[in-house]
Steps between C-alpha positions, in 0.01 A plus 500: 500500500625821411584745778389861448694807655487880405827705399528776776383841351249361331146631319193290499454205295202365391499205403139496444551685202542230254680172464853556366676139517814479293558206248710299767434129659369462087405113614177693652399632231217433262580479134151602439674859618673479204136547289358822656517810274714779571311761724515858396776736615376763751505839305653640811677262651565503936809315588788790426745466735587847672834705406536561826494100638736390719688192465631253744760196494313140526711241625370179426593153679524342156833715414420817351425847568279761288370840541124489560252812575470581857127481607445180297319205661782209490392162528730231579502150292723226518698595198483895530282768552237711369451885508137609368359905543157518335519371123874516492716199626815339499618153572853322497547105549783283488494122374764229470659546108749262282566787272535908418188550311469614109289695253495132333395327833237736641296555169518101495378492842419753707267686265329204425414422833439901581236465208333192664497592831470873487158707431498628091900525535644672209889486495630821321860406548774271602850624500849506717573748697779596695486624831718542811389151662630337131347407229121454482197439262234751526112390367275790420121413493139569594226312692188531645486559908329264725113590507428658753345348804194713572439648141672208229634839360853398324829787430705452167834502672844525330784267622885508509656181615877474540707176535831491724739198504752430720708183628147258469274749640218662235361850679159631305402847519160591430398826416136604459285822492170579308554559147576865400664580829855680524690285678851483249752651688378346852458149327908589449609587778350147694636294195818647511504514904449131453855268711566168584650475837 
């Protein structure tokens, strides 16, 4: 069971507000996700994160450290954490690998199983990227939120997904925000803020 906590400093959350559950633990998912439509775009999307945000150093008990928004509910799982605000969310996870991944090996196989499991994914991109934890492979794409509990109401959200390899270990970085919103130069700074310990 995942343990909640709340960064100090922090604003309200509400997770009321609508589902927002990231593409991970895919074995849970339905592939009939993989069949809904694409919802709509808000024409003014919510989920900007603030010029004036403050970031804070995560240090996770999986080996790695990345700058997160203060304020952000963090919830603790077994192989990393969460940080959601609202619509906007990010997610990191680390998993047993054999190898570095590819351009080659993740359109083979992640994307495949990020179309199956995810809610009307659409991958934009799928290219390598270097950053100051190493290489990585970055996926670009768009889904459909979680309905909503009370109202079934859905968010077109756009996704940034970054893959870190070192010495066995495979981080995931999850990136996600409603569609529209300006989030490119703090979607930067947390994948560049991104260590292994």
């Amino acid at each position: 069971m995942n343990k909640s906590t709340r960064f100090p400093a922090g604003k309200a959350v509400l997770f009321a507000v609508i589902g927002l559950v990231p593409i991970f633990g895919m074995g849970l998912a339905s592939p009939a996700f993989s069949a809904e439509k694409p919802v709509p775009a808000e024409k003014n999307p919510p989920g900007d994160i603030p010029d004036t945000q403050v970031f804070i150093d995560y240090k996770a008990p999986q080996g790695f450290t990345i700058k997160v928004p203060e304020g952000w509910a963090r919830s603790d799982r077994a192989d990393g954490a969460s940080f959601v605000d609202k619509l906007d969310g990010v997610v990191v996870t680390v998993a047993n690998a054999t190898a570095a991944p590819s351009v080659e090996s993740v359109r083979n196989g992640e994307v495949p199983k990020l179309k199956v499991a995810g809610r009307a994914v659409t991958v934009a991109s799928v290219k390598a990227v270097k950053l100051p934890a190493g290489p990585a492979i970055r996926i670009v794409y768009t889904s459909n939120s979680e309905p909503n509990a009370v109202t079934s109401k859905q968010v077109r959200l756009e996704n940034e997904r970054y893959l870190y390899f070192k010495d066995g270990k495979l981080a995931t970085l999850e990136l996600y925000a409603p569609k529209g919103a300006d989030n490119v130069d703090q979607w930067q700074l947390m994948s560049k803020s991104f260590r292994w310990k």
